[in-house]
ROFI-745546 format. One record per residue (C-alpha): residue number from 1; x, y, z. Coordinates in steps of 0.001 Angstrom, whole numbers, padded with zeros to 6 digits. Layout:
BEGIN
<NUM; <X; Y; Z>> ...
REM end
This chain:
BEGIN
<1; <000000; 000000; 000000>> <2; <001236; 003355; -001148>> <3; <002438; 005731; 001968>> <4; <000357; 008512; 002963>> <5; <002044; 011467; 002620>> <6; <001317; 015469; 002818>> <7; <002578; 018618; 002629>> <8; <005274; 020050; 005074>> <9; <005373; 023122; 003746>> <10; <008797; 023618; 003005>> <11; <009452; 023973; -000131>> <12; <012865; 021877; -000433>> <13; <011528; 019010; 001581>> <14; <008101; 019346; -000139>> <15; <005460; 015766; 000646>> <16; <006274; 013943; 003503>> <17; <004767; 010987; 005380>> <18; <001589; 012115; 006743>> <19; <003292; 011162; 010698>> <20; <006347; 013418; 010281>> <21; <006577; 016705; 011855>> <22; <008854; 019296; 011047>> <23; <010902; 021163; 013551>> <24; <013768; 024326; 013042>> <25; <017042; 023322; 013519>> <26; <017519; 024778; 016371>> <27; <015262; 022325; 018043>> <28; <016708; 019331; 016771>> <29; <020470; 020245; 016875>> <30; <023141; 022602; 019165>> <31; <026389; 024025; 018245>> <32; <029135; 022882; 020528>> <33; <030725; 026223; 021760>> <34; <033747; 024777; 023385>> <35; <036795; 026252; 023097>> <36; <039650; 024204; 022607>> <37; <042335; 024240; 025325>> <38; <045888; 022494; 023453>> <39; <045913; 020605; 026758>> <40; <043620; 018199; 025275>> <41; <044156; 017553; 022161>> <42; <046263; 019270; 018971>> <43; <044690; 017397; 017017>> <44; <043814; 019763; 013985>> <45; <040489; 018592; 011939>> <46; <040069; 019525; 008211>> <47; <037032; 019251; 005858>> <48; <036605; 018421; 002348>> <49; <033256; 017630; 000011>> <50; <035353; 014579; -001120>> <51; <037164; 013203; 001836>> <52; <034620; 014574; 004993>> <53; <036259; 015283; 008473>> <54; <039980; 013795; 008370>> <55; <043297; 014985; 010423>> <56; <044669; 017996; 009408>> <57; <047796; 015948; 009260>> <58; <046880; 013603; 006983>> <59; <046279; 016825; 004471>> <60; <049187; 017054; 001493>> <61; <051420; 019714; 002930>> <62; <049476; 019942; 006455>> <63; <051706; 019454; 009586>> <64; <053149; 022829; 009860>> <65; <049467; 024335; 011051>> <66; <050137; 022087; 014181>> <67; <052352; 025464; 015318>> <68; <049475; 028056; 015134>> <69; <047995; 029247; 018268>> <70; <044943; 026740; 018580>> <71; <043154; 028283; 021589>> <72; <040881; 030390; 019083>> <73; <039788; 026429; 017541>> <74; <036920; 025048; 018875>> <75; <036480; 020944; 019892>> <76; <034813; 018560; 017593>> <77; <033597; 015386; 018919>> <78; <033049; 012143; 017510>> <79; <029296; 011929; 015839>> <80; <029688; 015659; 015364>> <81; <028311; 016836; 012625>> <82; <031164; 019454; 011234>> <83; <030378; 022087; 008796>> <84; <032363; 024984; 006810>> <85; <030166; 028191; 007143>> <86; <031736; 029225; 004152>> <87; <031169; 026306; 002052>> <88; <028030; 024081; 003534>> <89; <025816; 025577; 000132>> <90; <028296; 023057; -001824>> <91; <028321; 019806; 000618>> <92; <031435; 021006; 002665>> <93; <029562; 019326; 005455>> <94; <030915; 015534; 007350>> <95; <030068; 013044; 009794>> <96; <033205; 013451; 012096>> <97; <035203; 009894; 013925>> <98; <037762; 012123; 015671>> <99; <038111; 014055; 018695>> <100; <039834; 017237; 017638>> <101; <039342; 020988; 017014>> <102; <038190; 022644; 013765>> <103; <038811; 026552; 012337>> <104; <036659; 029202; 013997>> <105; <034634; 029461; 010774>> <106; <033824; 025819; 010936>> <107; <030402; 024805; 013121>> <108; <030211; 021817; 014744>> <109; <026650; 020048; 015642>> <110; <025197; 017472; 018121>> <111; <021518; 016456; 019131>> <112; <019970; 018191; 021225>> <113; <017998; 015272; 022599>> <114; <018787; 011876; 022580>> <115; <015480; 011247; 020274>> <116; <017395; 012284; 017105>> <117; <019936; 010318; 015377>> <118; <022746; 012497; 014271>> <119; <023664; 010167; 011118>> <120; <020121; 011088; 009735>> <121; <020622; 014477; 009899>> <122; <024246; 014480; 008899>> <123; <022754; 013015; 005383>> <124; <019976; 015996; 005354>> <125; <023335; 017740; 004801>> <126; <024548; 015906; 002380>> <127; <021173; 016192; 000142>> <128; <021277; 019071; -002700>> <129; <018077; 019936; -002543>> <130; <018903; 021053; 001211>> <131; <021957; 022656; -000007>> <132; <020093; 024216; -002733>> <133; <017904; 025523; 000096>> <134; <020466; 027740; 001672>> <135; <021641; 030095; -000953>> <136; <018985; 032829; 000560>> <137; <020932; 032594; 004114>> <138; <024107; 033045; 002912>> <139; <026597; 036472; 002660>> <140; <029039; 036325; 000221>> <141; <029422; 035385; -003675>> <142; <029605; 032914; -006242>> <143; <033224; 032574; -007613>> <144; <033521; 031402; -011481>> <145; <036328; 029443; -013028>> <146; <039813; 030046; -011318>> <147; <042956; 030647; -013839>> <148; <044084; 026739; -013144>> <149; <040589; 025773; -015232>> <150; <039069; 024804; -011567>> <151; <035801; 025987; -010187>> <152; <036488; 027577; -007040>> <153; <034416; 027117; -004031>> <154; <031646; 029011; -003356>> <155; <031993; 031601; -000611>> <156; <028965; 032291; 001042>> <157; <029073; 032448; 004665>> <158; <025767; 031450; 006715>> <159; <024847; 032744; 010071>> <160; <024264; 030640; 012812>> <161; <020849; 032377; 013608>> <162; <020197; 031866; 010316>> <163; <021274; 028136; 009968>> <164; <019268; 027552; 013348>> <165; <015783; 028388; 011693>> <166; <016320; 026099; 008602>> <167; <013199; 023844; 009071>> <168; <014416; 019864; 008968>> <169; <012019; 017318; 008804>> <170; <011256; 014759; 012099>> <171; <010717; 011475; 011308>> <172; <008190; 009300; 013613>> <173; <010882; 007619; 015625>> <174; <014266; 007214; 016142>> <175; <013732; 004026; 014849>> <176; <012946; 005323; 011489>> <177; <015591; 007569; 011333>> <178; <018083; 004829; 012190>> <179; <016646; 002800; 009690>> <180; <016974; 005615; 007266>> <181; <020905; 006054; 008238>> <182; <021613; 002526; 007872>> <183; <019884; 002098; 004880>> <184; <022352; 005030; 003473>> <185; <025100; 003921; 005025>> <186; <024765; 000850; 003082>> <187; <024146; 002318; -000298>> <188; <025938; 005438; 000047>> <189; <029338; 002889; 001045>> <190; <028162; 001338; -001824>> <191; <028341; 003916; -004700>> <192; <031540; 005819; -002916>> <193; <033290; 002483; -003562>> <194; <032158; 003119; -007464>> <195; <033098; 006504; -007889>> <196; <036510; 005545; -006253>> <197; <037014; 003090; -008763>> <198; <035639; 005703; -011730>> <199; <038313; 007837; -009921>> <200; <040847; 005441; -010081>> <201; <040641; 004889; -013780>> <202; <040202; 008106; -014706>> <203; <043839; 008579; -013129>> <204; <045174; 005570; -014673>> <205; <043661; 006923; -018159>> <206; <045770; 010190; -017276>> <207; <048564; 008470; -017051>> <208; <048313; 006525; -020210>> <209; <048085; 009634; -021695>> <210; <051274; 011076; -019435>> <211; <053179; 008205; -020692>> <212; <052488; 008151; -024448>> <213; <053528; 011857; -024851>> <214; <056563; 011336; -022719>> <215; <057980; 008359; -025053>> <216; <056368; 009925; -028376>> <217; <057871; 013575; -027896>> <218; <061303; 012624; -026721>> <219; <061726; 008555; -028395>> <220; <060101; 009378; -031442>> <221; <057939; 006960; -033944>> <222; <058461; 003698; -035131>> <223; <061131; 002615; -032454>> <224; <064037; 004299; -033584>> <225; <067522; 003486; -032560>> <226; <068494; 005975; -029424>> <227; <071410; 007566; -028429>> <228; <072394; 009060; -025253>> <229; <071721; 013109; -024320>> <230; <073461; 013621; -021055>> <231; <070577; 015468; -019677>> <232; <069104; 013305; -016779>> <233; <065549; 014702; -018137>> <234; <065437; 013573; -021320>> <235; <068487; 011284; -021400>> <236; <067930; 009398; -024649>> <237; <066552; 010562; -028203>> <238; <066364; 008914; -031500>> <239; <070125; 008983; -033299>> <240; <069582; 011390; -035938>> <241; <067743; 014122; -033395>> <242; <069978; 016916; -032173>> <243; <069303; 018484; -028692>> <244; <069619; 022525; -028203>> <245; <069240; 024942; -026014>> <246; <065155; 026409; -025951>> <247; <066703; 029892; -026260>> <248; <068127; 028967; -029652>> <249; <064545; 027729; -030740>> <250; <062845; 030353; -028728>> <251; <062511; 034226; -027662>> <252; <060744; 035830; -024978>> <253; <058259; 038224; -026060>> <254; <057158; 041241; -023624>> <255; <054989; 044100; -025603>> <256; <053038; 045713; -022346>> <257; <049452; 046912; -024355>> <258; <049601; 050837; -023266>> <259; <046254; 050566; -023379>> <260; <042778; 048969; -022493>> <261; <040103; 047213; -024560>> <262; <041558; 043993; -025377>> <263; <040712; 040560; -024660>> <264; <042077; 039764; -021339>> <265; <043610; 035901; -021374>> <266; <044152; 033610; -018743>> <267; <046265; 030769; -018855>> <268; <043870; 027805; -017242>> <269; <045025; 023513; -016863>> <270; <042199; 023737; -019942>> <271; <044070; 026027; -022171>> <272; <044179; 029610; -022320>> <273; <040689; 031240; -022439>> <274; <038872; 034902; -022688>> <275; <038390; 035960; -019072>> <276; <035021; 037747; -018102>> <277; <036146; 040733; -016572>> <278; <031766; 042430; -016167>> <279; <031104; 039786; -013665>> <280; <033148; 041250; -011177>> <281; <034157; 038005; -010099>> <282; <037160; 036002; -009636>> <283; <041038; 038197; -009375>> <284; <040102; 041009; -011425>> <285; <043301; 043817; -012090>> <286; <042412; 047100; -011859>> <287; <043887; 048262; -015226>> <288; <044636; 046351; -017725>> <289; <046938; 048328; -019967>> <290; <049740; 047597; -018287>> <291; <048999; 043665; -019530>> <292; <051309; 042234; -022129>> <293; <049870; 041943; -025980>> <294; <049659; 037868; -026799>> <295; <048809; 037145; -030320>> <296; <047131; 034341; -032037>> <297; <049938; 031281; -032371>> <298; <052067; 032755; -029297>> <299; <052912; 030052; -026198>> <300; <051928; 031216; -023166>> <301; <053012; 030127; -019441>> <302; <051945; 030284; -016090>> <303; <055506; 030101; -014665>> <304; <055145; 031364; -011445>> <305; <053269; 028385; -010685>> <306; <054851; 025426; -011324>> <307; <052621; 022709; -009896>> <308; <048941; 024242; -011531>> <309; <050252; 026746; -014028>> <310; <049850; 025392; -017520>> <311; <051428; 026331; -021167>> <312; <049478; 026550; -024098>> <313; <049600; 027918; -027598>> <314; <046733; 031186; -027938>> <315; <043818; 030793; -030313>> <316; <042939; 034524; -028931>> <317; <045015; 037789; -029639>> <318; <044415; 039814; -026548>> <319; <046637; 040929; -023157>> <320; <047465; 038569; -020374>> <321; <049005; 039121; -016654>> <322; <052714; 040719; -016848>> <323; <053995; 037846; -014625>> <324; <053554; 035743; -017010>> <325; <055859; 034430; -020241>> <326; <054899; 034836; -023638>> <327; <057106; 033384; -026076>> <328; <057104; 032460; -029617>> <329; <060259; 030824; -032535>> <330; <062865; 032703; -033509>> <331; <061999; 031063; -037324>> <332; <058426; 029672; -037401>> <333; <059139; 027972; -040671>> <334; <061652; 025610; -038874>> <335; <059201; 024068; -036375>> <336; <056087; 022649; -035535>> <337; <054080; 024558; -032534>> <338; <051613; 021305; -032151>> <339; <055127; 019365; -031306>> <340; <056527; 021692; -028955>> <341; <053251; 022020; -027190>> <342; <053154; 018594; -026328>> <343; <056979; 019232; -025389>> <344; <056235; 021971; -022918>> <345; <052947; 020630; -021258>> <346; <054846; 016998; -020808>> <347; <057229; 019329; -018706>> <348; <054760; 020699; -016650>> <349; <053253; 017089; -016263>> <350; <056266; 015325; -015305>> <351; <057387; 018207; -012949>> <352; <060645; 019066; -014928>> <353; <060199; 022734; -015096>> <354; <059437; 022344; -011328>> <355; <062979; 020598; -011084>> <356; <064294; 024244; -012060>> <357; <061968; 026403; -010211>> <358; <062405; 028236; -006885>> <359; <060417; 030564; -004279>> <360; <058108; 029195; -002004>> <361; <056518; 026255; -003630>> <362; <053947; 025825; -000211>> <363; <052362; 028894; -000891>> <364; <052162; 028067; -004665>> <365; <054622; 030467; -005981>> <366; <057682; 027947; -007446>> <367; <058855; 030234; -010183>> <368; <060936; 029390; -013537>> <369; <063249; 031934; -014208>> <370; <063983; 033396; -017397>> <371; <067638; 032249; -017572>> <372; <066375; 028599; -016671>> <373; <063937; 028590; -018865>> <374; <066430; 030045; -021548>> <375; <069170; 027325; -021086>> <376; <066818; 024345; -020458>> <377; <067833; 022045; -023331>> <378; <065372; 020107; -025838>> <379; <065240; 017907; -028561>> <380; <065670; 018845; -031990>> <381; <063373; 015986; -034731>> <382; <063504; 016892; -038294>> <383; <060241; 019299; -038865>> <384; <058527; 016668; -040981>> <385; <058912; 014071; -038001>> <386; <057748; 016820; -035809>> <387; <054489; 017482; -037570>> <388; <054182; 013575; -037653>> <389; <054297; 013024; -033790>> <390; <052353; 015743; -033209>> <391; <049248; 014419; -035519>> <392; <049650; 010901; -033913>> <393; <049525; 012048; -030631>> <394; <046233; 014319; -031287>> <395; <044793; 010760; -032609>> <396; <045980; 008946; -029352>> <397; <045183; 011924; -026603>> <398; <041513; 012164; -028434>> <399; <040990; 008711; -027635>> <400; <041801; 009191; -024172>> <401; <040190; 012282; -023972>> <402; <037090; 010520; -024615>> <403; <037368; 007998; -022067>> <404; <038073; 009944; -019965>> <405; <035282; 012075; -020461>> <406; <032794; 009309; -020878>> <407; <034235; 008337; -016803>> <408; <033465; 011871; -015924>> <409; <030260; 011900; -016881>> <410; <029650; 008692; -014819>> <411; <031143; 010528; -012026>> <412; <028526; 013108; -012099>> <413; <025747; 010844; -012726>> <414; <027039; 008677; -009841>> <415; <027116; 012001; -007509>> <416; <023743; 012834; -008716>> <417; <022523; 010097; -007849>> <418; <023483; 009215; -004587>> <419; <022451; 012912; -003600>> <420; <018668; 011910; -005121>> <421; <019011; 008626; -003454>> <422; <019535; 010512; 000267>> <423; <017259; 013066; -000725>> <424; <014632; 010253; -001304>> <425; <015104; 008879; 001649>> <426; <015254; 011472; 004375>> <427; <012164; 013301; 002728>> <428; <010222; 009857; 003329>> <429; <009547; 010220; -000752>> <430; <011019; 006769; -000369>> <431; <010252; 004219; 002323>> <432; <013089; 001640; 003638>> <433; <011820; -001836; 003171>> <434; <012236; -004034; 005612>> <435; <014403; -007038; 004087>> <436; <015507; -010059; 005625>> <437; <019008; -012514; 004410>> <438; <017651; -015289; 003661>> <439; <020056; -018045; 003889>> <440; <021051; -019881; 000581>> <441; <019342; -021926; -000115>> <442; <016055; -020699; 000373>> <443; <013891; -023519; 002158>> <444; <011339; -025321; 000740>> <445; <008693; -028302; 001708>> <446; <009034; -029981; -001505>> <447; <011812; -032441; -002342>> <448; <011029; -032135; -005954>> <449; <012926; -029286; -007086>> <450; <011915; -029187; -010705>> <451; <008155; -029248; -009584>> <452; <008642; -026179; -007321>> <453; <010035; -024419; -009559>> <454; <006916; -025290; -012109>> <455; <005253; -023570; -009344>> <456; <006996; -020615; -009437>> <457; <007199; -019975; -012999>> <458; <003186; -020335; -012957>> <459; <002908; -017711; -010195>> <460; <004716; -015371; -012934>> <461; <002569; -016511; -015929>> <462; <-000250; -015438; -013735>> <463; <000825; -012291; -012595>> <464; <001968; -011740; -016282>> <465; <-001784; -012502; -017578>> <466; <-002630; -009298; -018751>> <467; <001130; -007976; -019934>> <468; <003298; -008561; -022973>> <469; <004838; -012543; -021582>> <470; <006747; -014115; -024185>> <471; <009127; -016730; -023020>> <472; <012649; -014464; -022999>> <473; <010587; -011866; -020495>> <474; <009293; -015141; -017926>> <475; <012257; -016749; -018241>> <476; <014862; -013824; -016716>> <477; <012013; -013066; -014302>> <478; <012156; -016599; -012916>> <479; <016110; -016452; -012595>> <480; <016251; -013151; -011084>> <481; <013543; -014201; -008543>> <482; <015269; -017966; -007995>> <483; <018922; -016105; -007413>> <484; <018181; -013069; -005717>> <485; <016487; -014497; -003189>> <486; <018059; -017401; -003300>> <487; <015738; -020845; -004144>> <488; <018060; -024091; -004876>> <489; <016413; -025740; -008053>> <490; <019480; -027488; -009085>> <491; <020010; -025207; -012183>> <492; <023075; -024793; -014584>> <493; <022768; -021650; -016315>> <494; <023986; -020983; -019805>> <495; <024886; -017436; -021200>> <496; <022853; -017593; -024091>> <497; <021904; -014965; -026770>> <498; <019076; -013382; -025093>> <499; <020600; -013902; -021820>> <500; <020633; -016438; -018738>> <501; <018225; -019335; -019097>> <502; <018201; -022623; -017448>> <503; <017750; -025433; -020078>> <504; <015701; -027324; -017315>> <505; <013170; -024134; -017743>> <506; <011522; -026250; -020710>> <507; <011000; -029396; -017841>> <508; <009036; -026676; -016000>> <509; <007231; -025595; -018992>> <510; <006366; -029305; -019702>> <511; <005196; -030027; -016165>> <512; <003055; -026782; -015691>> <513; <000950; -028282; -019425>> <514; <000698; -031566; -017997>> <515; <-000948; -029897; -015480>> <516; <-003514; -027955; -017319>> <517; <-002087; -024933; -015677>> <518; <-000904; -022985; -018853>> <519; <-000732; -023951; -022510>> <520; <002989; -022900; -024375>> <521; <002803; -022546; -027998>> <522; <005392; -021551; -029726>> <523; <004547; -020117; -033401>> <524; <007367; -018662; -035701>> <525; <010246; -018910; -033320>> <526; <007380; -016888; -030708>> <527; <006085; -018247; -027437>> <528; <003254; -017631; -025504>> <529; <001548; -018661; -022708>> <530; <-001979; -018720; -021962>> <531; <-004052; -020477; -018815>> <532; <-005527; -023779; -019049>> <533; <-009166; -024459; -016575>> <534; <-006876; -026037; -013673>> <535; <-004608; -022765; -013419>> <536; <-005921; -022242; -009863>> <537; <-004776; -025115; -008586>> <538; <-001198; -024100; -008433>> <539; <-002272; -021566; -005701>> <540; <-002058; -024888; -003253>> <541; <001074; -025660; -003899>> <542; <002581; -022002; -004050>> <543; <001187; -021325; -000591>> <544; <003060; -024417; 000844>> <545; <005978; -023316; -001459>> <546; <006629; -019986; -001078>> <547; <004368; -018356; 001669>> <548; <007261; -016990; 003685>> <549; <008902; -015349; 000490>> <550; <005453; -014173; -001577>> <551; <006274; -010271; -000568>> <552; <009623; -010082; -002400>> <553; <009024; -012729; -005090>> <554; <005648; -010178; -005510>> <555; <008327; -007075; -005750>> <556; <011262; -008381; -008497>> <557; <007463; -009488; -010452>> <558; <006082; -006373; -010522>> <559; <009139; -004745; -011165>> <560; <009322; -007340; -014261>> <561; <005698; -006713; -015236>> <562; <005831; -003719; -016846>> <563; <009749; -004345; -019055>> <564; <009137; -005298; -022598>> <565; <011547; -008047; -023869>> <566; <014400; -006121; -024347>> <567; <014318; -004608; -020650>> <568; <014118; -007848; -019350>> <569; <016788; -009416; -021128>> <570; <019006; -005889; -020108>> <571; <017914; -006196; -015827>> <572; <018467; -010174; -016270>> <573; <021776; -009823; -018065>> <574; <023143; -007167; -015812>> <575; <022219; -009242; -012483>> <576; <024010; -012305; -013673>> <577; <027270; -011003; -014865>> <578; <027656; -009316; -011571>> <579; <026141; -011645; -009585>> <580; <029190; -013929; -010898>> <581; <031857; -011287; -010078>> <582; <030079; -011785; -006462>> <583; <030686; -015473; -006582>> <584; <034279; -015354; -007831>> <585; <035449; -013299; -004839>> <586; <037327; -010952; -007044>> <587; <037029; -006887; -007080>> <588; <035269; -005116; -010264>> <589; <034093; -002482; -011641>> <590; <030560; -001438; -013293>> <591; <032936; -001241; -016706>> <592; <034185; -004747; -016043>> <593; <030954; -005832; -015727>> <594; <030143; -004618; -019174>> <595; <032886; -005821; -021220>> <596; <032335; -009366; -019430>> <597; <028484; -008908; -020762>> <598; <030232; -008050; -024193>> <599; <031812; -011191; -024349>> <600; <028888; -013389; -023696>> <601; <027314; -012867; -027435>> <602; <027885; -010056; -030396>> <603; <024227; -009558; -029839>> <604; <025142; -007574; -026275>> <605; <026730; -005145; -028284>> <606; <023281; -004045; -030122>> <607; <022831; -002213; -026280>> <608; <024791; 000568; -026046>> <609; <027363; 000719; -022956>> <610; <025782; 003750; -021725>> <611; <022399; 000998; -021667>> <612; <024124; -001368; -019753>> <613; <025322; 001076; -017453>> <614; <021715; 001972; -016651>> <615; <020642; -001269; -016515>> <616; <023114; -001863; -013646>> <617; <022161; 001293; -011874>> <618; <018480; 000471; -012455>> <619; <019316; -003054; -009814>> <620; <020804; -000472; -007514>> <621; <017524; 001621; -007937>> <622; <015132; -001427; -007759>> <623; <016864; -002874; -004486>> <624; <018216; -005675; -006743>> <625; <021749; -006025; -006284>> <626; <023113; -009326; -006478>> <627; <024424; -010976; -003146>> <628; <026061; -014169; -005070>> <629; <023989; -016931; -004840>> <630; <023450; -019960; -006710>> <631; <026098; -020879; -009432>> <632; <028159; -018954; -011863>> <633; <026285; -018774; -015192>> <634; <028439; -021256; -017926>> <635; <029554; -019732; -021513>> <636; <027576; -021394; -024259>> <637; <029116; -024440; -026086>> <638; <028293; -022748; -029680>> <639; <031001; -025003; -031668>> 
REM end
């Protein structure tokens, strides 16, 4: 039965469960106010969206904060909830496991009653329709994209009276709410563990990429012989290269504009782009005439910054910050620009310009100097081998590109998700169903196992009466309901075109007609089923059968009911390939469950990856992950 709901009145949390009530925070949840005293702990705690509350010293290049007077801190304690009041309107918000103490612009949160559970609220928090909900409470602005090609953080400070009347919704019980936390505890651990993994390829794809422009722009094509360089960064080149020094290729450029009204550049990790200097956002100079003139074709480096700052080659002609180096050949005609691109920007990614820098490379300024950057020596191809490189490594860093891209995108639509998924959930939109593990096998009063399982596949013809019910659709409904919850009917399954099927299914099929339960005809390669005048007494058996699992076997049917064949064979396809990476024990991904599907037939490959994707997010969605029961599924003999 469908939960009652109504309107709180809030517009973010919109219907809830007719028993909720709705309090302000301030009700619900107190800021801790202590001070911290160094006495007891100097234990610094940080924040991030990505990581949550972690040790300050745990932080690349923390440690040296330990110093700082702490007595203005405040103390966080485990279960806190810890928030930046500068960043909470983009998620900067975690669940704390430390004792510590956090900045002064930090809040820390605790209930106020022992009838709230603080994991609950700490994913109200983590919902972006909440977060959405603050921007009216906050003071402060919206920054755009930084110079590095990041987006920087939103700045918008919120009040604590102003935090304190947010309105937060009150489930009935604690009960509830800890049902609701461990519910998302569960799935949220679940889909973290994804996007690390997304993460973790994406960073392996970078490196590909790293590595191919390395060997290509200093080894060449085609596995040329080498020769030694005596430079320890680029220590062998192909034999008939020469090596020189850059300011024999290059010269510095430095024409300050004397004027305003040009384009201003910056120099971002995503290539150099048209800043907009009307937003009044972002570092914004307060005259830009004394900028230098860049013209289209000139390179253009962020030297001062050695670890972000980027080089690229200007599609714009406009005027970019004086601190930084514009450069250009001293004879165009000798030399490709698409070659020593990829020459520069491999030396920003391997950190060899950094090798040469100096300043103080904690607070980001790690500075190339002119006469470094003058001397530093590089290789020398002939210009036609140059222009060759440089086309094969636009085909190869496309590719990659794309990948990576296409991981990207999962990464938002994973994020996106799991905030929908909490947002269902604490709202009450969404009601955590009570599920039991059921131990495999299942249990059963009836020794015949091919007879129960007659039975079962009749309870789905019935429910199926009135919907689409050819034999591919029944079929992967029976096998997702046998191995999800977990019934032992001696089955060997076989990866066949149209995905897992039993051959023992047709023994079912042939008991349930000599029965008089259901008729099967099969008509130009087409099957359908349709019920026979003793249909009814299957209900007998099925109550002795399956009584204490009729609730879930109800749920994966009616989840089933409505797919049309192709749906069914996409759920049903999905489930078993990862229900077998499950069953062998080993670690995988969501992409190494779809080239394993990719393998079963050619036909697979008429669904898109992107479908099988969603197919496996759809099990997540439906409560229909696989838990590994049953057997592995067995490739087709097709010789």
């Amino acid at each position: 039965m469908a939960r009652q709901m109504k309107d709180s009145g809030v517009e973010w949390l919109g219907m809830i469960p007719i028993n909720w009530n709705v309090k302000p925070m301030k009700q619900i949840l107190i800021e801790r106010k202590e001070k911290n005293d160094p006495v007891r702990t100097n234990e610094i705690l940080s924040l991030s969206i990505e990581r949550g509350v972690f040790p300050y010293s745990e932080k690349v290049g923390g440690g040296n904060k330990a110093k700082e007077d702490l007595t203005a801190y405040k103390l966080a304690y485990p279960n806190d909830i810890v928030l930046n009041s500068m960043n909470v309107i983009v998620g900067a918000v975690g669940l704390s496991k430390y004792f510590g103490c956090v900045s002064p612009v930090y809040y820390t949160l605790y209930p106020r009653t022992n009838d709230y559970d603080i994991r609950y609220y700490s994913n109200i928090f983590q919902s972006s329709a909440f977060q959405k909900s603050l921007m009216g409470y906050g003071n402060g602005i919206m920054m755009k994209e930084s110079d590095n090609g990041k987006l920087n953080t939103i700045r918008m400070r919120i009040p604590m009276e102003k935090l304190n009347m947010v309105i937060l919704p009150i489930p009935i019980s604690k009960e509830e709410q800890e049902k609701i936390a461990d519910f998302l505890d569960e799935k949220v651990a679940e889909i973290d563990s994804v996007i690390a993994k997304t993460k973790e390829t994406i960073e392996d794809y970078k490196k590909y990429k790293q590595a191919i422009i390395t060997e290509t722009v200093t080894k060449g094509l085609n596995n040329i012989e080498l020769k030694l360089t005596g430079n320890i960064h680029i220590d062998k080149i192909p034999i008939h290269w020469n090596m020189k020094k850059l300011k024999y290729v290059f010269y510095i450029k430095k024409d300050i504009a004397g004027k305003e009204g040009y384009d201003v550049l910056s120099i971002t990790q995503k290539g150099i782009k048209i800043k907009d200097i009307t937003s009044n956002e972002g570092q914004l100079a307060a005259n830009y005439a004394n900028y230098q003139l860049v013209e289209v074709g000139d390179f253009a480096m962020n030297h001062m910054d050695l670890l972000t700052g980027w080089v690229d080659v200007s599609k714009y002609s406009g005027v970019t910050s004086p601190d930084y180096r514009v450069f250009n050949f001293i004879e165009k005609s000798a030399y490709s620009k698409d070659y020593y691109l990829y020459l520069m920007q491999m030396c920003y990614m391997n950190r060899i310009f950094y090798g040469f820098g100096q300043g103080v490379s904690n607070l980001g300024r790690w500075r190339l100097q002119a006469d470094k950057f003058l001397n530093f020596t590089i290789p020398i191809p002939p210009l036609e081998e140059q222009k060759e490189i440089a086309t094969y490594l636009d085909g190869k860093c496309s590719e990659i590109d794309k990948l990576i891209a296409k991981k990207e995108e999962l990464l938002a639509d994973l994020e996106s998700y799991k905030k929908s998924l909490i947002y269902e959930y604490v709202t009450g939109k969404k009601e955590v169903q009570q599920t039991t593990i059921i131990p495999f096998p299942a249990t059963i009063s009836c020794k015949d196992k091919r007879f129960a399982q007659a039975v079962l596949l009749t309870k789905i013809l019935d429910e199926f009466r009135n919907y689409h019910s050819g034999r591919v659709k029944v079929a992967k409904t029976l096998y997702v309901i046998e191995n999800h919850i977990g019934f032992d009917f001696d089955t060997d399954v076989i990866r066949q075109v149209a995905g897992p099927l039993d051959e023992k299914y047709y023994k079912a099929e042939a008991i349930i007609r000599h029965n008089n339960w259901f008729h099967v005809l099969t008509q130009d390669g087409t099957t359908r089923y349709f019920a026979q005048k003793n249909k009814n007494q299957y209900l007998t058996y099925y109550g002795r059968y399956f009584k204490d699992y009729d609730v879930e076997i109800q749920r994966i049917i009616d989840i089933f009911k409505n797919l049309d064949m192709n749906g069914a064979e996409l759920l049903a396809t999905a489930y078993a390939s990862w229900n077998d990476f499950i069953i062998k024990g080993i670690s995988f991904t969501q992409d190494d469950i779809v080239e394993d599907i990719f393998s079963w037939d050619d036909s697979k490959k008429r669904f898109s990856k992107e479908k099988w994707l969603e197919a496996l997010n759809d099990l997540n969605k439906k409560q229909l992950s696989p838990i590994g029961h049953g057997k592995m599924t067995i490739l087709e003999n097709r010789s």
